[in-house]
Backbone as JSON Lines, residues from 0, in Angstrom:
{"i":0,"aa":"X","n":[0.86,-1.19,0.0],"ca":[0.0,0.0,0.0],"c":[0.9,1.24,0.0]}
{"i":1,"aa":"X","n":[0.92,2.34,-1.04],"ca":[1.19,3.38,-0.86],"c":[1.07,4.13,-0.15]}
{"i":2,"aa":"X","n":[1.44,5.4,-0.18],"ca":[1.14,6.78,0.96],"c":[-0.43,7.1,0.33]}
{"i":3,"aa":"X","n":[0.15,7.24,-0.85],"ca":[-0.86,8.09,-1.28],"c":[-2.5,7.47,-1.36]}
{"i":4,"aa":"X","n":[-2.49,6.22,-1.07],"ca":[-3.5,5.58,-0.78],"c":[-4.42,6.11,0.42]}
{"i":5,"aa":"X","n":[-3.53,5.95,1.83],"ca":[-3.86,6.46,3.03],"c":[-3.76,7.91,2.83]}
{"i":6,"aa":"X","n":[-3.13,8.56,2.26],"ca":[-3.69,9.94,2.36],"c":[-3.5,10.7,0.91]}
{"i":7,"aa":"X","n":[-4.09,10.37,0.19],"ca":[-4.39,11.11,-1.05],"c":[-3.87,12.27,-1.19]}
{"i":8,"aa":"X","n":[-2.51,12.31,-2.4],"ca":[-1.57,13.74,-2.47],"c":[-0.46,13.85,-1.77]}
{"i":9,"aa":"X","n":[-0.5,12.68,-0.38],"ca":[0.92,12.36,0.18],"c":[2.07,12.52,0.0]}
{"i":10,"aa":"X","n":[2.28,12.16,-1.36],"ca":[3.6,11.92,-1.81],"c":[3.68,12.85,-3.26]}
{"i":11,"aa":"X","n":[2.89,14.05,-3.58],"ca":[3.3,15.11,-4.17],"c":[4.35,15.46,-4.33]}
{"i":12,"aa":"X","n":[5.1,15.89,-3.14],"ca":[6.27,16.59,-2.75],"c":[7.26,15.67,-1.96]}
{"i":13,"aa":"X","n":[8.88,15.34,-2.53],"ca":[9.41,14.16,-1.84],"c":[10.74,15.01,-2.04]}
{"i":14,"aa":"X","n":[11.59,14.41,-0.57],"ca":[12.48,15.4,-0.79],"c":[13.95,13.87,0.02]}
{"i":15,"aa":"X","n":[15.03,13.99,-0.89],"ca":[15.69,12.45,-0.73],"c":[16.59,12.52,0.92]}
{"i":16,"aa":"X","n":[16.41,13.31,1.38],"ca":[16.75,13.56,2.32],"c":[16.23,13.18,3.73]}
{"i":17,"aa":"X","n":[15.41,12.82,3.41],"ca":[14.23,12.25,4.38],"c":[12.69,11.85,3.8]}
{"i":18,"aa":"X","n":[13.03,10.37,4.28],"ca":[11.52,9.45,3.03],"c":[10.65,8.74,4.24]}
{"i":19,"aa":"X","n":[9.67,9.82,4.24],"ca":[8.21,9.14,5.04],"c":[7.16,8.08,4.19]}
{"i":20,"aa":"X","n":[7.34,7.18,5.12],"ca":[6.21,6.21,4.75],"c":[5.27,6.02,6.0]}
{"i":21,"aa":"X","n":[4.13,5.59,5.35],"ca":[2.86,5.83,6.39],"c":[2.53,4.36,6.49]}
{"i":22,"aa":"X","n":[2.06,4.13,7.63],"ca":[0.98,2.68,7.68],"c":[0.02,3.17,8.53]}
{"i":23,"aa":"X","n":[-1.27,2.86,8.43],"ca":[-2.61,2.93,9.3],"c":[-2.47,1.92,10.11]}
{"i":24,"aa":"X","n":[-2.87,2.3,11.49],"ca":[-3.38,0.95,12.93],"c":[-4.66,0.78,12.42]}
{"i":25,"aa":"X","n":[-4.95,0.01,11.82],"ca":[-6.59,-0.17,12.33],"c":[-7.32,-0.65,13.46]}
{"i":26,"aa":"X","n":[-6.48,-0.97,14.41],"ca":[-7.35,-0.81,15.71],"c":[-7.35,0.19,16.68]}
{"i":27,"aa":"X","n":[-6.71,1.33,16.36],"ca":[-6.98,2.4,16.81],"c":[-7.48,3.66,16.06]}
{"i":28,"aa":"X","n":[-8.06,4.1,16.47],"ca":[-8.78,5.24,16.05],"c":[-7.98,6.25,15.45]}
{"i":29,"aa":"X","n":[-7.31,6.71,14.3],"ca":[-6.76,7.95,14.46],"c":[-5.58,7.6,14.59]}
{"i":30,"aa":"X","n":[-4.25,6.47,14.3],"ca":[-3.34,6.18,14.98],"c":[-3.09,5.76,13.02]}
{"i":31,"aa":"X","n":[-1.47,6.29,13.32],"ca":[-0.79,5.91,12.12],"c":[0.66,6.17,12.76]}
{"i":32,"aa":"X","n":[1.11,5.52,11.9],"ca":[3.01,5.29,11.57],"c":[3.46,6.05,11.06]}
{"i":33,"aa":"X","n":[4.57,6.74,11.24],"ca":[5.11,7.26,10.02],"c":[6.83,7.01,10.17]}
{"i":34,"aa":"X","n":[6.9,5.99,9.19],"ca":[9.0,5.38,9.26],"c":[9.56,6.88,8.85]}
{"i":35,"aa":"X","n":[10.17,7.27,9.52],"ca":[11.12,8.06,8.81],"c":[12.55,7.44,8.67]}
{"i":36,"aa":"X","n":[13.14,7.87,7.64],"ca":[14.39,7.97,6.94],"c":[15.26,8.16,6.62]}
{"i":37,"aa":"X","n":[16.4,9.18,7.48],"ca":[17.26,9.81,6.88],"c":[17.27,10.71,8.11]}
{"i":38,"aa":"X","n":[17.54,12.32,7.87],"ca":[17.98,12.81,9.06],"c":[16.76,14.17,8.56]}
{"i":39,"aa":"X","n":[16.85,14.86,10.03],"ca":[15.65,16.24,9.74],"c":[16.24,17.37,10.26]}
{"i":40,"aa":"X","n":[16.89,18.19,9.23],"ca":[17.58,19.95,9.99],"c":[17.21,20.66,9.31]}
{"i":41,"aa":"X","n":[17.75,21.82,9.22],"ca":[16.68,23.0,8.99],"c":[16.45,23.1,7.68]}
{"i":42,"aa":"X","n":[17.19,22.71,6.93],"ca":[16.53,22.81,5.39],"c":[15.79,22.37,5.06]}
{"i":43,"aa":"X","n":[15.48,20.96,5.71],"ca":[13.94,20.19,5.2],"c":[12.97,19.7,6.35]}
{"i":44,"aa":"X","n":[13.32,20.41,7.5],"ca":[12.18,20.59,8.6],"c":[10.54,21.2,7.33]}
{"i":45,"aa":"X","n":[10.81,21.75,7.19],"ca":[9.46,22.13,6.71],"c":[8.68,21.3,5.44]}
{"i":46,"aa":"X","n":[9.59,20.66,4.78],"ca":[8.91,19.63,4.66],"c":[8.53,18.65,5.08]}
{"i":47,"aa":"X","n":[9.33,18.67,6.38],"ca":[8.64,17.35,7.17],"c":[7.71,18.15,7.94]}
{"i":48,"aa":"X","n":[7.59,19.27,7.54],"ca":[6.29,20.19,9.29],"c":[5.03,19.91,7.96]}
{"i":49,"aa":"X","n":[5.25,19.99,6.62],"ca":[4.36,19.63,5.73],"c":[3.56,18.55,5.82]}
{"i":50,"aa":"X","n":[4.76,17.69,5.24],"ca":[3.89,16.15,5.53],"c":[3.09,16.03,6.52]}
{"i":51,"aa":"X","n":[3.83,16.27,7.55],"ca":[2.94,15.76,8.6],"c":[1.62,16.28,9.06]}
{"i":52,"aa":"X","n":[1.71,17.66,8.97],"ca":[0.39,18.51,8.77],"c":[-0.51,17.62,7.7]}
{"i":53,"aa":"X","n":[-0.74,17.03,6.76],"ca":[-1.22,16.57,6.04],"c":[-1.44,15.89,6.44]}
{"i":54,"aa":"X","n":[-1.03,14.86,7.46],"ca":[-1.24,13.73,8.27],"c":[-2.16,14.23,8.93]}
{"i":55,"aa":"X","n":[-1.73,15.0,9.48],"ca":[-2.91,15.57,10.76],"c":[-4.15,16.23,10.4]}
{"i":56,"aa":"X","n":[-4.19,16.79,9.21],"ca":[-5.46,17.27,8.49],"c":[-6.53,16.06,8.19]}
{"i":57,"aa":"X","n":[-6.15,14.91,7.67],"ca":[-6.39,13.82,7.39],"c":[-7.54,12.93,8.4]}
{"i":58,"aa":"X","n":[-6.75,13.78,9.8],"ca":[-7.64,12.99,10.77],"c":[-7.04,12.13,11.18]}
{"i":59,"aa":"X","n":[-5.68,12.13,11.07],"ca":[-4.47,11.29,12.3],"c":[-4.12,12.34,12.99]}
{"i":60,"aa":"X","n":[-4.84,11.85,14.32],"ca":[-4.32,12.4,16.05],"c":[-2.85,11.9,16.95]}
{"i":61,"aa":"X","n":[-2.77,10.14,16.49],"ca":[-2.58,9.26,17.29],"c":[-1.21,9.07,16.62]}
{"i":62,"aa":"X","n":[-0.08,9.91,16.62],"ca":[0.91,9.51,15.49],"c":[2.46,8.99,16.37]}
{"i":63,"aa":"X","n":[2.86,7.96,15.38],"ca":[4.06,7.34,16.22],"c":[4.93,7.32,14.73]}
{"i":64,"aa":"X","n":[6.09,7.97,15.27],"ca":[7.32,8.22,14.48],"c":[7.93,7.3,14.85]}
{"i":65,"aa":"X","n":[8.53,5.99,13.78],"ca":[9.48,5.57,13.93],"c":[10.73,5.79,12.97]}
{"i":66,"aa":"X","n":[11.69,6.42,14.41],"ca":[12.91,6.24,13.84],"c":[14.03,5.63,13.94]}
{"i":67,"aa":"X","n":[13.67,4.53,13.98],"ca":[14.83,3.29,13.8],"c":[15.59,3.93,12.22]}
{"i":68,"aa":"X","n":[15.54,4.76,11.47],"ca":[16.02,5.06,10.26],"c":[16.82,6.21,10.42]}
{"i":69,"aa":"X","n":[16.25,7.26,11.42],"ca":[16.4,8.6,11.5],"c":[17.89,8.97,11.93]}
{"i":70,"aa":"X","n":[18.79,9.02,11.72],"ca":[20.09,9.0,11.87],"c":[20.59,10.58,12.3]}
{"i":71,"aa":"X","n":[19.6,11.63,11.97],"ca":[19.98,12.79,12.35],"c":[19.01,13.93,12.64]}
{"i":72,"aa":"X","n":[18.91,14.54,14.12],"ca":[17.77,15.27,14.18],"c":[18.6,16.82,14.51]}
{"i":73,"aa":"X","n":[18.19,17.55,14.38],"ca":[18.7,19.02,14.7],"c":[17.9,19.69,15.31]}
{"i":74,"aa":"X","n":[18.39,21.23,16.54],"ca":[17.15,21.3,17.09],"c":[15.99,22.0,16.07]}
{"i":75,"aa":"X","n":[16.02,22.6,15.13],"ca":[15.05,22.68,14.43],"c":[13.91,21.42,14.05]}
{"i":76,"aa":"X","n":[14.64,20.43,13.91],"ca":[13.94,19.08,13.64],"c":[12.92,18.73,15.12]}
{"i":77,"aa":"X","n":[13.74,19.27,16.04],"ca":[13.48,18.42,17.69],"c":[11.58,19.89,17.36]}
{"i":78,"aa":"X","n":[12.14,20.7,17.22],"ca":[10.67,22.14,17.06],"c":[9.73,21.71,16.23]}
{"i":79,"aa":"X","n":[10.32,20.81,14.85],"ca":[8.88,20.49,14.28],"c":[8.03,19.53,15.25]}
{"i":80,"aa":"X","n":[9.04,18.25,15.76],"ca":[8.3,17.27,16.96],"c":[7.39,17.65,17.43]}
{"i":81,"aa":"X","n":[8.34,19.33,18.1],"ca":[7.24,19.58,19.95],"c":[6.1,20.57,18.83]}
{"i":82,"aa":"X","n":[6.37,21.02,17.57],"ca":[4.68,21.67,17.01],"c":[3.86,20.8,16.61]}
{"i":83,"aa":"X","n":[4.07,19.56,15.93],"ca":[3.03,18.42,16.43],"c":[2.66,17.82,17.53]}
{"i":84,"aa":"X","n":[3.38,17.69,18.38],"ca":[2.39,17.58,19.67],"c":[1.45,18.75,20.43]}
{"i":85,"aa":"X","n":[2.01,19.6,19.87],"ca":[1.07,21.21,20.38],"c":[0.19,21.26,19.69]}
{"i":86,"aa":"X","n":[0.39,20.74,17.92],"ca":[-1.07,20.2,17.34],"c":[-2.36,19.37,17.69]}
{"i":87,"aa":"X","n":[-1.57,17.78,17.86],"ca":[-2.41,16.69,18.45],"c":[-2.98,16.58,19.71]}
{"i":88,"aa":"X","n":[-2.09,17.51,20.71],"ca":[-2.51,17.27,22.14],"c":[-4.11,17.85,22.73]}
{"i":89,"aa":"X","n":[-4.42,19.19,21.86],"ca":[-5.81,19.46,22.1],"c":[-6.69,18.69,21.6]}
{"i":90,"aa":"X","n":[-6.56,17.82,20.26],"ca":[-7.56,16.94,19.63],"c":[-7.61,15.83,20.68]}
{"i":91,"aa":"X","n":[-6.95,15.68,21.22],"ca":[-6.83,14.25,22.5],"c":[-6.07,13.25,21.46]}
{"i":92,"aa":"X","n":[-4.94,13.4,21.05],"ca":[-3.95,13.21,20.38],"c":[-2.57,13.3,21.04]}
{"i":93,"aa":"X","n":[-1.6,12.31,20.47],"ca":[-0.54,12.35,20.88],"c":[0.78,11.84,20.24]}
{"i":94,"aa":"X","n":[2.1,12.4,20.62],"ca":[3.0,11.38,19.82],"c":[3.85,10.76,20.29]}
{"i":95,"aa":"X","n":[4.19,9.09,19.86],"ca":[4.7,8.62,20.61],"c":[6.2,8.68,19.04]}
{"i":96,"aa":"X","n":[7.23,8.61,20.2],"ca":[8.97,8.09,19.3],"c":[9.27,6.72,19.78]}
{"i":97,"aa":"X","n":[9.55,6.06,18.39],"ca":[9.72,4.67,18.52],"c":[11.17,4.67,17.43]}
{"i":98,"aa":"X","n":[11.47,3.56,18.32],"ca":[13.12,3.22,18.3],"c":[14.05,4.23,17.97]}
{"i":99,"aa":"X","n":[13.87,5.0,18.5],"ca":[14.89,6.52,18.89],"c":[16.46,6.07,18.86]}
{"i":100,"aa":"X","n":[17.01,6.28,17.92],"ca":[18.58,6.12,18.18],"c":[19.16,6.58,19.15]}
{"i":101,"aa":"X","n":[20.1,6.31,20.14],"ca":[20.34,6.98,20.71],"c":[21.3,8.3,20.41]}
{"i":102,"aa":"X","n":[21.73,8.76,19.15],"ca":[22.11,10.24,18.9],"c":[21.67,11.07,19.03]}
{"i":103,"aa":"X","n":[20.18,10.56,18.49],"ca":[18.88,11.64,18.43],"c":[18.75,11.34,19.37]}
{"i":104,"aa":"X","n":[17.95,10.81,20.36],"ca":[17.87,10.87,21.57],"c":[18.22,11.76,22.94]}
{"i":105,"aa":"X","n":[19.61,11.82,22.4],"ca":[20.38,12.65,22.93],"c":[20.21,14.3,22.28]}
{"i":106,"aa":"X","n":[20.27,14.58,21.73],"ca":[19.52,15.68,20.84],"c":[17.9,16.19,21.7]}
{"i":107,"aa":"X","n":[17.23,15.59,22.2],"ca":[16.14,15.55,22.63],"c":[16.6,15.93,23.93]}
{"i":108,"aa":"X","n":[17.35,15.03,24.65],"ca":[17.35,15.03,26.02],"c":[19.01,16.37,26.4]}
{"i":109,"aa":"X","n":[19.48,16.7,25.64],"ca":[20.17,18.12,25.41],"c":[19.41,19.26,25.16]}
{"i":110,"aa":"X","n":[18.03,19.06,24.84],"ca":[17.34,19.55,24.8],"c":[15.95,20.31,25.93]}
{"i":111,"aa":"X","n":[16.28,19.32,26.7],"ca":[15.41,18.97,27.61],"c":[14.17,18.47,26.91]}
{"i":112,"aa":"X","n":[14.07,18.17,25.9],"ca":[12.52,17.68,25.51],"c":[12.15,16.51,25.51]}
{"i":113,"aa":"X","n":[12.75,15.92,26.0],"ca":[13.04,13.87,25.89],"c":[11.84,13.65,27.27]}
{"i":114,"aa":"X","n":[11.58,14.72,28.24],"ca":[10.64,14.64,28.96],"c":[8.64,15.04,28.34]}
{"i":115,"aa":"X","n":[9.01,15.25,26.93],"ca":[7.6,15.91,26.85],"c":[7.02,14.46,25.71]}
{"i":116,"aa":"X","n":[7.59,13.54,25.33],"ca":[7.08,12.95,24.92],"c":[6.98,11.19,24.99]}
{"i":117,"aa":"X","n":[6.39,10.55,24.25],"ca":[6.25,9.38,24.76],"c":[7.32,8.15,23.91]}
{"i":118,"aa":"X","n":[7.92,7.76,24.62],"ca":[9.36,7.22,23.43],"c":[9.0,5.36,24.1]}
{"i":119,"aa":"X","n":[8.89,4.61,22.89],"ca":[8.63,3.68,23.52],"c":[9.64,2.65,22.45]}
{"i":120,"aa":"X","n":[9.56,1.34,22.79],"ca":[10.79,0.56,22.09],"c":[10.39,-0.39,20.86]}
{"i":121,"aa":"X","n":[9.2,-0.54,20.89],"ca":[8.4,-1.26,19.73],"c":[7.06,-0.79,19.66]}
{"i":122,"aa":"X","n":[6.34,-1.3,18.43],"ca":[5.08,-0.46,17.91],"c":[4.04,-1.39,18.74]}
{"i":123,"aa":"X","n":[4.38,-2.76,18.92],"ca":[3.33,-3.17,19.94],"c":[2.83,-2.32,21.26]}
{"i":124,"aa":"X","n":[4.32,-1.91,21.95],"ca":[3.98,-1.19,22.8],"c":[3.39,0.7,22.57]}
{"i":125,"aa":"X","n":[3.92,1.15,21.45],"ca":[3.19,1.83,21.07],"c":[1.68,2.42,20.89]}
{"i":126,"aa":"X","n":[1.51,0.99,20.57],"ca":[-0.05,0.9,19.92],"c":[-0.69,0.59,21.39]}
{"i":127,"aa":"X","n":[-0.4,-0.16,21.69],"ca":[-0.71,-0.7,23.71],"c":[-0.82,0.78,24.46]}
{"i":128,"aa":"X","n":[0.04,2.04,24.08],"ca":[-0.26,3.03,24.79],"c":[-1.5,3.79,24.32]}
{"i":129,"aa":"X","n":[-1.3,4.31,22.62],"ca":[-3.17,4.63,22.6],"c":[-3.99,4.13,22.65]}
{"i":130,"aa":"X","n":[-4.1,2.23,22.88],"ca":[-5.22,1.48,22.96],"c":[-5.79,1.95,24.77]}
{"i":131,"aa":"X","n":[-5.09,2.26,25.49],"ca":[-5.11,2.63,27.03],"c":[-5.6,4.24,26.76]}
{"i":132,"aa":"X","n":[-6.2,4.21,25.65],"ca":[-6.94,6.09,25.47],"c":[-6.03,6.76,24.95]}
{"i":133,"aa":"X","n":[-4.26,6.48,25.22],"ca":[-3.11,7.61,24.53],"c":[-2.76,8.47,26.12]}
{"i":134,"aa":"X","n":[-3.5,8.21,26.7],"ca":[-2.71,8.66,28.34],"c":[-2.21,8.09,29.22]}
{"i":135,"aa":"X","n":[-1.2,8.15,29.57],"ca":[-1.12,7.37,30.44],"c":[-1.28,7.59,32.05]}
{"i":136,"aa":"X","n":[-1.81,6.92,32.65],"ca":[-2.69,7.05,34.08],"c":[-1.86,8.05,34.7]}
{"i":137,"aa":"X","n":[-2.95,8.76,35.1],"ca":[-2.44,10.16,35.81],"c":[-2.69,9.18,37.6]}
{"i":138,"aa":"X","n":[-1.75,10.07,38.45],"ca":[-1.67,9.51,39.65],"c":[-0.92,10.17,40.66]}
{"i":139,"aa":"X","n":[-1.24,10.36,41.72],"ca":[-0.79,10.88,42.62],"c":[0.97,10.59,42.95]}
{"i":140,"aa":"X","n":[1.25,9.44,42.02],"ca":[2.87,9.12,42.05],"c":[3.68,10.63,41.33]}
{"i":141,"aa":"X","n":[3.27,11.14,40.23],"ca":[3.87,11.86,40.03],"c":[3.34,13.36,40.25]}
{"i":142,"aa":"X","n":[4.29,14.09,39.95],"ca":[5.72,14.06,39.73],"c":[6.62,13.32,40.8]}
{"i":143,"aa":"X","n":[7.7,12.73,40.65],"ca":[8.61,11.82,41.6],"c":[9.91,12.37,42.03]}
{"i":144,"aa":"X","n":[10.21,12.57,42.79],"ca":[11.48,13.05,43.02],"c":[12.6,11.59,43.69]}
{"i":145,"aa":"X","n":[13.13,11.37,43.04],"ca":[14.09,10.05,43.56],"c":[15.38,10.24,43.4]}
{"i":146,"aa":"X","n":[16.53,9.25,43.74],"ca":[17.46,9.56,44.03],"c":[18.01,8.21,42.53]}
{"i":147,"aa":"X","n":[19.2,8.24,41.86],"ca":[19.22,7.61,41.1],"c":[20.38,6.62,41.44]}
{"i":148,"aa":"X","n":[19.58,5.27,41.18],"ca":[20.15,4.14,41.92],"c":[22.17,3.72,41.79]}
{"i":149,"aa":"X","n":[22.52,4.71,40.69],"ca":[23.9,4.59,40.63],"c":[24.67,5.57,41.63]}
{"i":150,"aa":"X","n":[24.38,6.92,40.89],"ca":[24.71,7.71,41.43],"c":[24.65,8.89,42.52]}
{"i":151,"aa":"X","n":[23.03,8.37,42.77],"ca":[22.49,8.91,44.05],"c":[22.19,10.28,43.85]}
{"i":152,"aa":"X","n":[22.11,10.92,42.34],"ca":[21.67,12.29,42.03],"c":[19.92,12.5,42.27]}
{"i":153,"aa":"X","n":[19.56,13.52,42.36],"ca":[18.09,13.43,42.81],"c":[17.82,14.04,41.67]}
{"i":154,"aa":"X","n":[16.59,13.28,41.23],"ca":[16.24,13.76,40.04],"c":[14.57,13.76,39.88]}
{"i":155,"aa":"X","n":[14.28,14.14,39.05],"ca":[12.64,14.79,39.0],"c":[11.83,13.65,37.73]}
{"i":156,"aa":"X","n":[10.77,13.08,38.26],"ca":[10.25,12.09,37.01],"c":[8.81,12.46,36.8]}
{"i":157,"aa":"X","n":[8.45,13.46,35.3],"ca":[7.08,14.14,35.66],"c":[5.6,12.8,34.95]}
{"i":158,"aa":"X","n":[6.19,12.04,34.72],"ca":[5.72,10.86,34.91],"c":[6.6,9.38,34.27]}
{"i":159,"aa":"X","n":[5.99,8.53,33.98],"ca":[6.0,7.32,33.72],"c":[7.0,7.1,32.27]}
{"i":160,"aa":"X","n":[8.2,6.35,32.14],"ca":[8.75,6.47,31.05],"c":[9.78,5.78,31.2]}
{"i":161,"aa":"X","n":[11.08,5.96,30.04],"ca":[12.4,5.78,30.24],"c":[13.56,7.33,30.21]}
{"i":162,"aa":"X","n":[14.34,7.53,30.62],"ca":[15.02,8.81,30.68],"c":[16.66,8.26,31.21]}
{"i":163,"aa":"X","n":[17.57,9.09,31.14],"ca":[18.83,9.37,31.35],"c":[18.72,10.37,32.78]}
{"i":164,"aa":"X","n":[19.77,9.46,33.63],"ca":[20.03,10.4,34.54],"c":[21.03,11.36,34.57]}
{"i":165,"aa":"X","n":[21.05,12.79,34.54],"ca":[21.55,13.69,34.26],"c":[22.55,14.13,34.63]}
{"i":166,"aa":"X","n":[23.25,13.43,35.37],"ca":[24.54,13.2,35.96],"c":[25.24,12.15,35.39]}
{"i":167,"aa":"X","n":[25.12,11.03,35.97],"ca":[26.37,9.45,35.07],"c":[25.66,9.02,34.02]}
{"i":168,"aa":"X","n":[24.11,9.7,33.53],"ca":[24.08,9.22,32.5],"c":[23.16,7.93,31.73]}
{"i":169,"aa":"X","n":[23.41,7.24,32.95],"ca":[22.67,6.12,33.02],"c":[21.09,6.07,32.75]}
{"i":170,"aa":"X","n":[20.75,4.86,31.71],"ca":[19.12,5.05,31.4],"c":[18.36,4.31,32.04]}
{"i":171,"aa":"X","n":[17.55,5.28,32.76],"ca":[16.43,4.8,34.03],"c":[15.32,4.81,33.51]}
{"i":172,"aa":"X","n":[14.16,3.3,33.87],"ca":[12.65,3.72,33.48],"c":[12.18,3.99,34.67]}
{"i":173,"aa":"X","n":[10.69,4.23,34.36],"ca":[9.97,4.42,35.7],"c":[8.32,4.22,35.31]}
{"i":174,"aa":"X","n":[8.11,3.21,35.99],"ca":[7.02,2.58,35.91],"c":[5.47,3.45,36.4]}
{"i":175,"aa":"X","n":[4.41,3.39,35.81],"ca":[3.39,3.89,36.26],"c":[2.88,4.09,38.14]}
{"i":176,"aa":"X","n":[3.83,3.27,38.69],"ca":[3.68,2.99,40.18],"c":[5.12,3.96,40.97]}
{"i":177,"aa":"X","n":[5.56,4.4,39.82],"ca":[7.15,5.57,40.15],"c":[8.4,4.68,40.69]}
{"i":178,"aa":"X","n":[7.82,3.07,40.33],"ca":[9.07,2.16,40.85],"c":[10.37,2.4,39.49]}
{"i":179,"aa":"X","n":[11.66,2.79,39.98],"ca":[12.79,2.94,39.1],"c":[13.51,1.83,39.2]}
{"i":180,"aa":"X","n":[13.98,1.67,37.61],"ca":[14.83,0.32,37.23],"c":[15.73,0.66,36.33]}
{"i":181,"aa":"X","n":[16.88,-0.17,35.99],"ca":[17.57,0.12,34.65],"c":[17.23,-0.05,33.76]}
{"i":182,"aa":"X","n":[17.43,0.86,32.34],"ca":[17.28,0.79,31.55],"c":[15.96,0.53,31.03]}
């Protein structure tokens, strides 16, 4: 199945620098894929703020970027991210990052923005988070303030996820119950 199938006119404009392909969830409402390809800085941020707007016009809320491909993000690239989630988040929409390299990653979390979104390690679990509505359980656990099990830095968890502790470094999750583990 093409792009242009799922969203008619998709693939108008293609730029070799970065190649989106789409797949639909059909068991979620509003929930699509999009592989990216290649790397996203400021010259072709806006075609990727394009595409994806088109996505989102379309009537995809529920969007999960995977970039197991994405080899290079810049912070211009990291600004198109956080303006789609400033898009999707009022529709009751959201975005999750799947298989995040860790370069980019780091790019995010140099950023401080590695806290505003939902980064998960496969699309099962992906899809497992908007099948749970796309929120994840709000709770009196967070925000968490803990101490980090290597290095004993105190650090702030404004909810449920995986993250780097900001001192040695080390990648900590933290479970919906604010229990911390490695990696």
């Amino acid at each position: 199945m093409n792009n242009n199938t799922i969203i008619p006119g998709f693939d108008e404009e293609k730029d070799d620098s970065l190649k989106i392909r789409l797949e639909k969830i059909d068991d979620v409402e509003g929930c699509i894929v999009l592989y990216l390809n290649g790397y996203i800085d400021t010259y072709n941020s806006s075609f990727f703020q394009k595409r994806v707007s088109k996505v989102v016009e379309a009537g995809y809320i529920r969007l999960i970027f995977n970039c197991g491909a994405l080899n290079y993000v810049s912070s211009t690239g990291i600004g198109s991210f956080t303006a789609f989630l400033k898009t999707v988040k009022p529709k009751g929409g959201d975005v999750v990052l799947l298989e995040i390299q860790p370069k980019v990653y780091e790019v995010f979390q140099l950023l401080g923005f590695s806290q505003f979104f939902n980064i998960k390690d496969s699309l099962a679990d992906s899809i497992d988070f908007f099948k749970s509505s796309g929120v994840e359980v709000k709770s009196d656990v967070f925000p968490k303030i803990f101490s980090c099990p290597i290095c004993s830095k105190k650090l702030k968890a404004t909810k449920a996820g995986r993250f780097r502790c900001s001192e040695c470094k080390t990648i900590l999750a933290i479970d919906n119950n604010g229990q911390v583990f490695l990696g």
